[in-house]
N, C-alpha and C positions, 0 to 999 in steps of 0.2 A: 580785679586784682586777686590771684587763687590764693587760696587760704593755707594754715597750717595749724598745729596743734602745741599747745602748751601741755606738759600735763603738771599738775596741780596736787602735793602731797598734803597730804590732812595728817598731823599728828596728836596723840592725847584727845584730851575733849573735842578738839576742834573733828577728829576723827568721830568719836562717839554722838557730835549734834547735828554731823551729816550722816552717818550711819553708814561711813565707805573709808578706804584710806586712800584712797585718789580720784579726781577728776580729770577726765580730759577735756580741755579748753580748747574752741576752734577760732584762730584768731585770724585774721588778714596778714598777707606778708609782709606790711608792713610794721607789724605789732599792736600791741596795744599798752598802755599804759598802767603797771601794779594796779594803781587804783580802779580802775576799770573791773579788773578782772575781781579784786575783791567786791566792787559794788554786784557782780554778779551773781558771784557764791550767795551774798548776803539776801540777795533777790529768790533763787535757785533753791539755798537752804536756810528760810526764815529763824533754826534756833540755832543755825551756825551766828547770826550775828551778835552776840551779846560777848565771844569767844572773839571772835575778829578785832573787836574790840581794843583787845588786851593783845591780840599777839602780835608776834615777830614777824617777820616775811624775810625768806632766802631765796637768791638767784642763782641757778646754778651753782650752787655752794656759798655766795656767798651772802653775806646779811645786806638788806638794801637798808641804806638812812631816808632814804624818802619813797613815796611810795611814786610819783612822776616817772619810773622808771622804765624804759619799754620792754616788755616780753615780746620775745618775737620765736615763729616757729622752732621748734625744738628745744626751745628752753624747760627747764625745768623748774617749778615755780613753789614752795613750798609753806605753808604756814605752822611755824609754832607759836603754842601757845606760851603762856608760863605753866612750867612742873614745878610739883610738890615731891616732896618726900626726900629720901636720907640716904 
């Protein structure tokens, strides 16, 4: 099955404990599953995970409730964390 690319937005800490503001993800066309692709990162960027934790996950704009969700080529997949400040 040929493959395709998520790519993967890192913002706030979760940017600063990968040390990038994006990944690109190679997924099969049939997708894969949010959580998948988080057990990855957490694989990938060992102090990304304590950040992962606590955040948020967006699909192409929008927020997912669960993470079972399929990404599939061309999506766009993003984690926020929680922000601070005023």
């Amino acid at each position: 099955m040929p493959e395709g690319r998520v790519t993967v937005l890192l913002f706030g800490p979760a940017r600063e404990a990968a040390g990038r503001t994006s990944v690109v993800w190679e997924v099969p066309a049939g997708g894969l599953r949010a959580e998948e692709v988080v057990a990855g990162l957490r694989a990938r960027y060992p102090r990304l995970g304590p950040t992962l934790d606590s955040s948020r996950y967006v699909r192409n704009g929008r927020y997912l409730s669960t993470l079972t969700t399929r990404l599939r080529p061309g999506d766009e997949f993003a984690v926020h964390p929680p922000y601070g400040g005023g």
